[in-house]
N, C-alpha and C positions, 0 to 999 in steps of 0.2 A: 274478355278481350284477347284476339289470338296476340302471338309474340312477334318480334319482329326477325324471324329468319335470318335477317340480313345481319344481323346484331350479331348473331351467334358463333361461335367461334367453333372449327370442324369437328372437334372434340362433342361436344355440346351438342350441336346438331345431330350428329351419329345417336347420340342416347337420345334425343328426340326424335330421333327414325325409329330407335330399338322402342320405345313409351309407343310411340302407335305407330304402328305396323298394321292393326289392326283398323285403322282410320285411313281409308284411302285416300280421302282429298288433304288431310296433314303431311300423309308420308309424300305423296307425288311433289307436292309445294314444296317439302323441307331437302326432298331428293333434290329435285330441280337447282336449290342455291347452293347445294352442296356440289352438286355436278357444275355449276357455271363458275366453280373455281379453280376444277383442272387447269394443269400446265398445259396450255395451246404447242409447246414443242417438246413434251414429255414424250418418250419413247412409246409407241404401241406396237402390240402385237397381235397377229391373227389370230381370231376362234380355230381350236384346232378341227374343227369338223369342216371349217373351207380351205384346211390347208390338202394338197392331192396326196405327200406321205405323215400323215400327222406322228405318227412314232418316230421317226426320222427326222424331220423340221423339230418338233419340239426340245428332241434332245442335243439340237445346234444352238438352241435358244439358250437354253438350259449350259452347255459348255459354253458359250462365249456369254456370256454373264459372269458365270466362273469366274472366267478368266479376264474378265474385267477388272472384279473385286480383287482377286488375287493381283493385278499389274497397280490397283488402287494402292494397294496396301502395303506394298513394296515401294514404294515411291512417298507414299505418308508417311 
């Protein structure tokens, strides 16, 4: 009897991606609930191969991340 995905906890689930990988109709299924728990306003960022300077762009990503954590942690 398969498991219930839905049960699983992200943790859990990732080792049940890593157990079959091998199994494409398990990993797709167990992908799938593990993706429809993303933060809907979590930050994303572009693949760097659609960006026009990708060396350039990434290393702005890259410094103001920084300098996030660094503003974070001065203030915590």
């Amino acid at each position: 009897m398969p498991q219930d995905l839905n049960q699983l906890t992200n943790a859990e689930l990732k080792r049940y991606l890593s157990e079959h990988r091998n199994n494409d109709e398990a990993f797709h299924e167990a992908l799938q609930v593990l993706m429809s728990r993303r933060d809907p306003n979590a930050i994303t960022y572009p693949y760097p191969y659609d960006m026009a300077d990708p060396e350039r762009e990434v290393e702005a990503i890259f410094r103001e991340r920084i300098s996030q954590i660094e503003r974070d942690r001065s203030t915590g």
